[in-house]
C-alpha positions in Angstrom: 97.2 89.4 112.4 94.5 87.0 111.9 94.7 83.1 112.2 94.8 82.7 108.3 98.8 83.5 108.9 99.5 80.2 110.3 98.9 79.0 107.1 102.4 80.3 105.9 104.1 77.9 108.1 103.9 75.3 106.4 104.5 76.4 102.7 107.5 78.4 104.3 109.5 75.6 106.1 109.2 73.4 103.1 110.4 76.4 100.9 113.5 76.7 103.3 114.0 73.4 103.4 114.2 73.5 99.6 116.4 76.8 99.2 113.2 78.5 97.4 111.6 81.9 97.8 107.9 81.7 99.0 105.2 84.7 99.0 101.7 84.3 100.9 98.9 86.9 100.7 96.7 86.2 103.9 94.2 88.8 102.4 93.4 86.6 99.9 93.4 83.5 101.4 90.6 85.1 103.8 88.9 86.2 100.5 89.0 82.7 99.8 87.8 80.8 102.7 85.2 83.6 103.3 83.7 82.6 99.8 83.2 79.0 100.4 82.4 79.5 104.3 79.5 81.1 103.7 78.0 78.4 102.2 79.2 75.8 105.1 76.9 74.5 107.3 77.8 74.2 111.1 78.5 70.8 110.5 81.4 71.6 107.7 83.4 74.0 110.1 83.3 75.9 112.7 85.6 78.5 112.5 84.6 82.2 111.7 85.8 84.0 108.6 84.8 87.5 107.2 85.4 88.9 103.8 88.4 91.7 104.5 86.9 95.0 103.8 88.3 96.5 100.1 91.1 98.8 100.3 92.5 101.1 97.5 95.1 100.3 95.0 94.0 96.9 95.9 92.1 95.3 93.1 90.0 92.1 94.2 88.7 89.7 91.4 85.9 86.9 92.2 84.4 84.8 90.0 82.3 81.3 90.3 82.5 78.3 87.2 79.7 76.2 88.3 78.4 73.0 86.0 74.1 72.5 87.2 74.5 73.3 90.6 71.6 76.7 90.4 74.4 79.3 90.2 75.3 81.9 87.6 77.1 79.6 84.5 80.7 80.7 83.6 83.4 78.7 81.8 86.8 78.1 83.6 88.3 80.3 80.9 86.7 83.0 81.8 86.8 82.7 85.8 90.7 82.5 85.2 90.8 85.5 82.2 88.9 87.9 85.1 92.2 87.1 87.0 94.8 87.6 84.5 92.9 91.2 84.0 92.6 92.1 87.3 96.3 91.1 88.4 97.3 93.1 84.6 98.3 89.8 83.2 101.2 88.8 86.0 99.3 85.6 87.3 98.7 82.8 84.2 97.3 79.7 83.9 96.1 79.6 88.1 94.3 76.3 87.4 96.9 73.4 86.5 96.2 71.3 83.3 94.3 68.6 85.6 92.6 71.4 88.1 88.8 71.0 85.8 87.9 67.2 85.2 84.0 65.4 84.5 83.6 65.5 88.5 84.4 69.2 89.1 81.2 71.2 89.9 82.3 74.7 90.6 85.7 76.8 91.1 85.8 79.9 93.4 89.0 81.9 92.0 90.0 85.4 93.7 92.8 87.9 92.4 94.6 90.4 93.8 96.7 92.9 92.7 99.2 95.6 94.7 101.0 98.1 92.4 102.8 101.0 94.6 105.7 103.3 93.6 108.1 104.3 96.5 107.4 107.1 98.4 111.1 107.9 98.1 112.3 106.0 95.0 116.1 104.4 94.6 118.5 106.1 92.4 118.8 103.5 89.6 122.5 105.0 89.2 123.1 104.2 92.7 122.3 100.3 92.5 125.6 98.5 92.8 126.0 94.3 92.5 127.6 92.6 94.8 127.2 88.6 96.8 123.8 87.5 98.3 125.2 85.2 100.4 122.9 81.9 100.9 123.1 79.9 104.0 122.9 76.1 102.2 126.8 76.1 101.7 126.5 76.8 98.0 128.4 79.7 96.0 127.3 83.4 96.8 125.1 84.6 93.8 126.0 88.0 92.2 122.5 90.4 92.2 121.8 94.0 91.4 121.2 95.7 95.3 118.9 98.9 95.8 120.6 101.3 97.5 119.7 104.7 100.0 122.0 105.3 102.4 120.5 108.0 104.8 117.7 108.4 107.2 115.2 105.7 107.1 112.6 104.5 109.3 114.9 101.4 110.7 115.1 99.3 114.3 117.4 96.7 115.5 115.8 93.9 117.9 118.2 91.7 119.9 116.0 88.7 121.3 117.9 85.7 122.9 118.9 83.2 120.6 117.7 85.7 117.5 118.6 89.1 116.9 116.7 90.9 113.5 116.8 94.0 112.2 113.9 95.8 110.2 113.4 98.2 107.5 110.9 100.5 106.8 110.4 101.7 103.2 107.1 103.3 102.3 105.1 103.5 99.2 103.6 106.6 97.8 100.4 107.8 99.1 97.4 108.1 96.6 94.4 107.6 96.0 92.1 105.9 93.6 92.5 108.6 90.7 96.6 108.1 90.9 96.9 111.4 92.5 98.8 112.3 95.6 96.4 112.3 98.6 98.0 111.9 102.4 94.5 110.6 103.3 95.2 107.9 101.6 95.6 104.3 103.5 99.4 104.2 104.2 101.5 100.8 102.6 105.0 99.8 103.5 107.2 97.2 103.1 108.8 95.8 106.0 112.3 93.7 105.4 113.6 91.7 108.4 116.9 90.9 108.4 117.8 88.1 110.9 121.3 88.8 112.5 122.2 84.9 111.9 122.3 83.7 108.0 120.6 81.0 109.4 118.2 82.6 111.4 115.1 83.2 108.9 113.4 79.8 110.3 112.9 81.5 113.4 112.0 84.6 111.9 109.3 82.8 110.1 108.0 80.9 113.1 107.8 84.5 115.3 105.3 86.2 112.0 102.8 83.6 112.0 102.9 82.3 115.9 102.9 85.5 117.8 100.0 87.4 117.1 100.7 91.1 115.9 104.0 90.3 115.4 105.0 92.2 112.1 103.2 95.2 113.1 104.7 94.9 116.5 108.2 95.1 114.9 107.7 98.2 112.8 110.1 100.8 113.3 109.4 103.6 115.5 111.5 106.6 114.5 114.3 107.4 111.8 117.9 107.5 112.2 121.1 107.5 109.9 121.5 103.9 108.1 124.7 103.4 106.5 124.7 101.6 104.1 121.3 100.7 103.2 120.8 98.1 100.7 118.2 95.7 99.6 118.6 93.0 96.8 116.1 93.5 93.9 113.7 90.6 93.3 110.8 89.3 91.2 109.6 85.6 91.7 106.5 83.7 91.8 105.3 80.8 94.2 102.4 78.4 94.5 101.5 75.8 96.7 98.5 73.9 98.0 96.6 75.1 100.9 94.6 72.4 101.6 97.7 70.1 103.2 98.3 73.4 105.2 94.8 74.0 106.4 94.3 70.0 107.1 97.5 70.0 109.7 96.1 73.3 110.9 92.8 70.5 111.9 90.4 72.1 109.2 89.5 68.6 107.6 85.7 68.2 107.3 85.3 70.3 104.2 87.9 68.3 101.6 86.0 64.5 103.1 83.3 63.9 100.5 81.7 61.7 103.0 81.6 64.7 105.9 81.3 67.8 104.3 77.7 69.6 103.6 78.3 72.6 101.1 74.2 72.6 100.1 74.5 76.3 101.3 76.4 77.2 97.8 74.0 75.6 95.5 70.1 75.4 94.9 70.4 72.1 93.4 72.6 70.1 95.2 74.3 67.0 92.8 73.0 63.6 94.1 76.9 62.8 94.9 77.3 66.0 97.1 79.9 68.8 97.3 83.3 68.7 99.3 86.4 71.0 98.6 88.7 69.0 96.2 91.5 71.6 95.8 92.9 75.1 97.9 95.4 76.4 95.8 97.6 79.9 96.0 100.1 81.3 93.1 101.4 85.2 94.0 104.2 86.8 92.4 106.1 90.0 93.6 108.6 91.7 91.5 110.7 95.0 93.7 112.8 97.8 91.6 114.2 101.5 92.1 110.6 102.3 91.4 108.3 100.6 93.6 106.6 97.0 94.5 104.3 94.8 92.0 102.6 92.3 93.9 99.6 89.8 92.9 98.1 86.6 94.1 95.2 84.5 93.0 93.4 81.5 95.4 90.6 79.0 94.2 88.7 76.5 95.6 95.9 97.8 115.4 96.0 100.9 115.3 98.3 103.0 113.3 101.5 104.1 114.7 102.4 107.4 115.5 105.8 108.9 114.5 107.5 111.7 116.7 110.7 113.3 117.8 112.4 110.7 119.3 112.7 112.0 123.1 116.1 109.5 123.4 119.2 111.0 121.7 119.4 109.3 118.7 121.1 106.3 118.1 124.8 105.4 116.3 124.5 104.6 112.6 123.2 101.6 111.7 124.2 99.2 108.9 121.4 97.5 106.7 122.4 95.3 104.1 120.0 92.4 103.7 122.9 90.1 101.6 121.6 86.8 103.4 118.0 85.2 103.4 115.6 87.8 105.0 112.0 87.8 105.4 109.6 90.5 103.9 105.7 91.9 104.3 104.3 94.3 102.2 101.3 96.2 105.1 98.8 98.8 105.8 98.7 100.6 108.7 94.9 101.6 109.2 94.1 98.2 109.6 97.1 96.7 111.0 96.4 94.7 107.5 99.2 92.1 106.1 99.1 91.5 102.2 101.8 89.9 101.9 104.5 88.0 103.5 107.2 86.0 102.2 111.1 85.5 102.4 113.6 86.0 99.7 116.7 82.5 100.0 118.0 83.6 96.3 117.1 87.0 94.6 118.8 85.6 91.3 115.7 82.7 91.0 112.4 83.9 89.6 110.4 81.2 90.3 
């Protein structure tokens, strides 16, 4: 997992702090930075980023609004339209009301859209509602839970001071045409479920500290879980990335008085460039058939699976019906999309 991860920190605690769901796509983010680092000059930053390679069934979107600075000319309307197409109209409005003022010169927006069906879909007549149970004291909340008791890819991990549990649920394999193909980059979701209802903090801090961490978690072999059962949720989230990238210690590119940018335009504005605003909305909806996720930012090896040579374990019970942590990945480059936690399934936004 690449250092564009630690970025979630921040966002995350805050959205604990506040009861709130949060979602991060680190593949976008990188999208992002790459964008604009390639026009820094050593002075700006000095951190490598590379654009991640394109993968399919993922659908990047990129498009520059510049205002006489030599680039290509495009209204903000139509940077943020290329979006709402290429994420099928899920993401709206990306830019805030105040976002485009006299002073802004250009806006790099990226999209990014996941669509996947389940590679084993849930019975819709076997989802059942019952209490999500959140760990602030208040009421449980009464949601619809998927449900597949039976053999899944699943492994319990008891750490000291956290134990977590993980789920494997993979997404159909196909290719670009839609059509079955096992050559096809593999995508899963992987739900961690922290023993402790209070324990997703910790959960949080291990995915974006430890490096490989998610993929280091994902289950190894199938046995009997019984029962298994995931809330379903849909929600969006945005937040700022430029307070989480400036206590990361990338400052030099939002200080109008530090940061040199001239590698973006041919005619540099007599005032100079600096980044004014990093911002990230993704939304991520998760049903009987499969996972929608999008995200939008402006301006390993794969594991093998064989015949367990242990006997196999005792039964094990899933039921993520406390806060639980989430990443939607693929395997052939040990790639996160996603990751994010779920505090309330029955709040959208």
């Amino acid at each position: 997992m690449d250092q564009c991860t630690r970025v979630a920190w921040f966002p995350g605690m805050e959205a604990i702090a506040k009861h709130s769901n949060f979602l991060f796509s680190p593949m976008s983010h990188r999208a992002g930075l790459a964008r604009t680092a390639s026009s820094w000059t050593a002075r700006s930053i000095s951190r490598r980023s590379s654009r991640p390679s394109p993968l399919p069934l993922i659908r990047p979107r990129h498009g520059p609004w510049t205002s006489r600075t030599g680039l290509r000319r495009r209204s903000p309307r139509r940077t943020i339209s290329s979006i709402e197409r290429a994420t099928a109209g899920r993401l709206r409005n990306v830019l805030p009301g105040d976002a485009v003022g006299r002073t802004t010169k250009i806006i790099l927006a990226n999209g990014l859209h996941f669509k996947a069906t389940w590679a084993r879909r849930f019975d819709p007549s076997d989802t059942v509602r019952r209490d999500f149970l959140r760990h602030d004291g208040r009421p449980p909340v009464r949601v619809p839970f998927l449900s597949d008791a039976g053999r899944q890819y699943a492994e319990s991990f008891d750490a000291p001071g956290l134990g977590f549990k993980v789920l494997q649920c993979f997404y159909k394999m196909v290719g670009r045409d839609g059509r079955l193909d096992f050559g096809a980059p593999c995508f899963s979701m992987l739900v961690f479920l922290p023993h402790r209802r209070d324990g997703l903090a910790d959960l949080l801090r291990l995915a974006v500290t430890q490096p490989d961490f998610v993929m280091r978690c994902v289950p190894r072999r199938e046995q009997l879980v019984c029962p298994c059962m995931v809330p379903k949720f849909r929600f969006s989230f945005k937040f700022d990335v430029r307070n989480a990238l400036r206590q990361l210690g990338l400052t030099a590119p939002f200080n109008k008085d530090v940061a040199d940018l001239s590698g973006m335009v041919s005619n540099m504005p007599p005032e100079g460039l600096y980044v004014s605003a990093v911002r990230q909305t993704s939304a991520v909806e998760v049903d009987e058939e499969g996972t929608t996720a999008v995200a939008a930012m402006y301006s390993a090896s794969s594991p093998t699976y064989s015949a367990p040579e242990k006997p196999p374990p005792p039964p094990m019970s899933f039921v993520a019906d406390h806060p639980f942590m989430f990443a939607i990945v693929e395997y052939e480059k040990a790639e996160v999309l996603f990751l994010g936690h779920v505090m309330d399934p029955s709040k959208e936004d």
